[in-house]
C-alpha positions as CSV (number, residue, x, y, z in Angstrom):
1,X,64.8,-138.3,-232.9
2,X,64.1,-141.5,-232.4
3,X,61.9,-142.3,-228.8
4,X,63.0,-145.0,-226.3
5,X,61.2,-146.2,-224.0
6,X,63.3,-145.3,-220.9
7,X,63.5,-141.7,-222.1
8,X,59.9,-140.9,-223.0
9,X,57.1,-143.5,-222.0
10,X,56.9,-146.5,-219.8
11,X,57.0,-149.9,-221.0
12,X,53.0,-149.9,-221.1
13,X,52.3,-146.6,-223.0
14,X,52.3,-147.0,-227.1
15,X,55.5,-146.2,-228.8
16,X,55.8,-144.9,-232.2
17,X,58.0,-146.7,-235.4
18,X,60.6,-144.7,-236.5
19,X,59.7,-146.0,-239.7
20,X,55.7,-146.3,-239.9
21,X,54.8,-144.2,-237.1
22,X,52.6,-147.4,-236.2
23,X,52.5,-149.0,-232.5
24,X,55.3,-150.4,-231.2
25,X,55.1,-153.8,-228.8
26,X,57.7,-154.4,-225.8
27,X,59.6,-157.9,-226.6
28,X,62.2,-159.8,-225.2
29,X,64.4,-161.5,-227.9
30,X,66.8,-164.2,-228.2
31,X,70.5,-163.7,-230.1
32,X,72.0,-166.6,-230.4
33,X,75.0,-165.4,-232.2
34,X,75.5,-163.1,-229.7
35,X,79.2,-162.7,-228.2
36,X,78.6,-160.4,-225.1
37,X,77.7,-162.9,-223.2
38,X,73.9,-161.7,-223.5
39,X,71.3,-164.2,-224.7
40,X,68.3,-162.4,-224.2
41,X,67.4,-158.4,-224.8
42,X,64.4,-156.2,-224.8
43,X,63.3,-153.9,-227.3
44,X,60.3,-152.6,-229.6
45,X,58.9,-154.4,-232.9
46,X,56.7,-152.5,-234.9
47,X,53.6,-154.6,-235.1
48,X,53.1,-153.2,-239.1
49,X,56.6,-153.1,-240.4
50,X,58.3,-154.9,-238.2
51,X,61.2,-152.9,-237.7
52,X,63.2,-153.4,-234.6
53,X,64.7,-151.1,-232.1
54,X,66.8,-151.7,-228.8
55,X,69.4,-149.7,-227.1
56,X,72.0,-151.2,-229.3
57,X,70.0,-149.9,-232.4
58,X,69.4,-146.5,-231.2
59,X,72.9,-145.6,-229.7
60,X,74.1,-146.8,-233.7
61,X,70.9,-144.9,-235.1
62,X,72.7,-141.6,-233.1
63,X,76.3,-142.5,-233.6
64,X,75.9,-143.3,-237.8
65,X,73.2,-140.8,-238.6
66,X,72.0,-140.9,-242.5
67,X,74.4,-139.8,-245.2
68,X,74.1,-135.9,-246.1
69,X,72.2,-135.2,-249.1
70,X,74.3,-135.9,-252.3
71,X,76.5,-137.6,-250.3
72,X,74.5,-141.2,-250.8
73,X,75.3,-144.0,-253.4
74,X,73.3,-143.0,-256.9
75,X,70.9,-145.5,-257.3
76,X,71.6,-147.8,-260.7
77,X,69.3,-148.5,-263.2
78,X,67.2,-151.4,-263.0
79,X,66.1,-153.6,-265.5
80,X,64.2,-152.6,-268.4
81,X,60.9,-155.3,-269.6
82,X,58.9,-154.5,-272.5
């Protein structure tokens, strides 16, 4: 499961990366493309990997979880030196 901020810590406590496990840092971020209406959001960067994760993220994180096992593309070859 991944941990939000509003469910499990405040905004000063460490957060973990879903994908490291490292610390997480509160940011506020600019989308400029955006077409809510919303310039700015706040969310969690990894300060490692830099993965990103904000409401938005999590509530598609929960709503698409991974593929089943055997269910996933098969990965094709790659290319071959030597």
């Amino acid at each position: 499961m991944i941990e939000t901020p509003e469910k499990s810590r405040t905004a000063r406590s460490p957060m973990g990366c879903p994908r490291c496990q490292s610390l997480m840092v509160q940011e506020t971020f600019v989308d400029w493309e955006s077409d809510t209406g919303t310039l700015y959001f706040t969310g969690w960067r990894c300060i490692t990997c830099g993965d990103i994760v904000d409401p938005l993220i999590v509530q598609n994180r929960v709503s698409r979880p991974e593929p089943a096992h055997g269910r996933a593309r098969s990965k094709k070859a790659g290319i071959v030196i030597g």
